[in-house]
C-alpha positions in Angstrom: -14.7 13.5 -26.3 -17.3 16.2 -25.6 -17.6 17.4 -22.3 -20.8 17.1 -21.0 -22.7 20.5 -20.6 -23.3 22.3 -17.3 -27.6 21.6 -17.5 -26.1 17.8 -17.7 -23.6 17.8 -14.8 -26.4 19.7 -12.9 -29.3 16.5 -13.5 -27.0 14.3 -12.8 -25.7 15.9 -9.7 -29.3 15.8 -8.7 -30.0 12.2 -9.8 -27.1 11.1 -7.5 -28.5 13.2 -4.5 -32.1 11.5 -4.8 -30.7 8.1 -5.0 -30.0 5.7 -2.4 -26.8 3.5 -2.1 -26.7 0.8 0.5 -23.7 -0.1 2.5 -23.6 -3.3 3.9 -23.2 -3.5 7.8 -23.4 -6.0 10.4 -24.1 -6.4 13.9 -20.9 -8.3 15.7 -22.8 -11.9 15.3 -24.2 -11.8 11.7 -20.1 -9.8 11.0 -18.6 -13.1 12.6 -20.6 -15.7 11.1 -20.6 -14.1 7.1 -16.7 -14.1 7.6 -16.3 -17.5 8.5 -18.8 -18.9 5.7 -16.6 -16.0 3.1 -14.5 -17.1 0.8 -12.2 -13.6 0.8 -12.4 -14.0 4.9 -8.8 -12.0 4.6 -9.7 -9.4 3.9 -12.0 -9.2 6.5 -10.4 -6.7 9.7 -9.1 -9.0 12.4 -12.4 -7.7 14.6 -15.9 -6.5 14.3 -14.8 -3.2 16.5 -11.7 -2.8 13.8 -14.7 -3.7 11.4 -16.9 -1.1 12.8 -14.5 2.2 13.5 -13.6 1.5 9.7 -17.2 1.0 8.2 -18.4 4.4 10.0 -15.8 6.5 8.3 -16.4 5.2 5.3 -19.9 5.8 5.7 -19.4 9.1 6.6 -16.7 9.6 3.6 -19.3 8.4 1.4 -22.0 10.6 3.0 -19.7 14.0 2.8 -20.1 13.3 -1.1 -23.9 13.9 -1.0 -24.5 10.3 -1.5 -27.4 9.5 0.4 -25.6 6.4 1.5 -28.0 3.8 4.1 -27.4 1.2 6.5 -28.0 -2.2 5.3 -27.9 -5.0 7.9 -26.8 -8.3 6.6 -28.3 -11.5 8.4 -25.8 -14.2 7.4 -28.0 -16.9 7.3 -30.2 -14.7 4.4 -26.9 -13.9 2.6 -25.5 -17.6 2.8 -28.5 -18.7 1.7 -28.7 -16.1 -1.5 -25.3 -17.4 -2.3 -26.5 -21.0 -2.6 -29.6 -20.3 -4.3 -28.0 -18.0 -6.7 -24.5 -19.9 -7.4 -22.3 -17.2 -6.4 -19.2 -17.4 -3.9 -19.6 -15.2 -0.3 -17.3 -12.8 -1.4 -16.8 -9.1 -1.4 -18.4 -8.6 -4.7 -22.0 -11.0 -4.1 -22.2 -9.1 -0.8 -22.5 -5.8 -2.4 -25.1 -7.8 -5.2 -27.0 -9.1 -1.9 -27.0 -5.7 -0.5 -28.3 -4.0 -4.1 -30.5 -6.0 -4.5 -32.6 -6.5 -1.5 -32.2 -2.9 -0.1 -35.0 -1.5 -2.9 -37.3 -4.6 -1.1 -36.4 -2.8 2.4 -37.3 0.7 1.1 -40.7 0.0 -0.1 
């Protein structure tokens, strides 16, 4: 395979610094309620302060790429109820759906 040229590895350095990647995040209520309603509730830390030392330096990870990575807040009751409407399991995977795609509706 080709490797791409330098003009491409320079737009789509830039195209990933102009986009916007939302993390999910929760405050210690809506974090305690989407775990108990989640059906991968293992692999959820044993606490929301566990939860949140992890989440920040992850965020900051992510954010040391150039990613301009964003807090989303998850309600639970808006993400259970997505779930039902759309069929789909609270897991780790519809989560990050929910989160992409209601963050563009938060950014307008």
């Amino acid at each position: 395979m080709k490797k791409p040229s330098l003009m491409d590895r320079l737009r789509l350095k830039k195209a990933t610094r102009n986009s916007v990647v939302g993390v999910g995040w929760y405050d210690e209520n809506n974090w305690e309620r989407v775990k108990l309603a989640a059906t991968d509730s293992e692999i959820f830390e044993t606490s929301y302060s566990e939860w949140l030392e992890i989440a920040l330096a992850a965020l900051s990870d992510i954010r040391k790429t150039g990613i301009n990575a964003v807090q989303f807040y998850i309600v639970a009751d808006e993400l259970i109820t997505w779930c039902q409407v759309n069929e789909k399991p609270n897991n780790a995977v519809y989560r990050a759906e929910f989160v992409a795609e209601k963050l563009p509706l938060k950014l307008n």
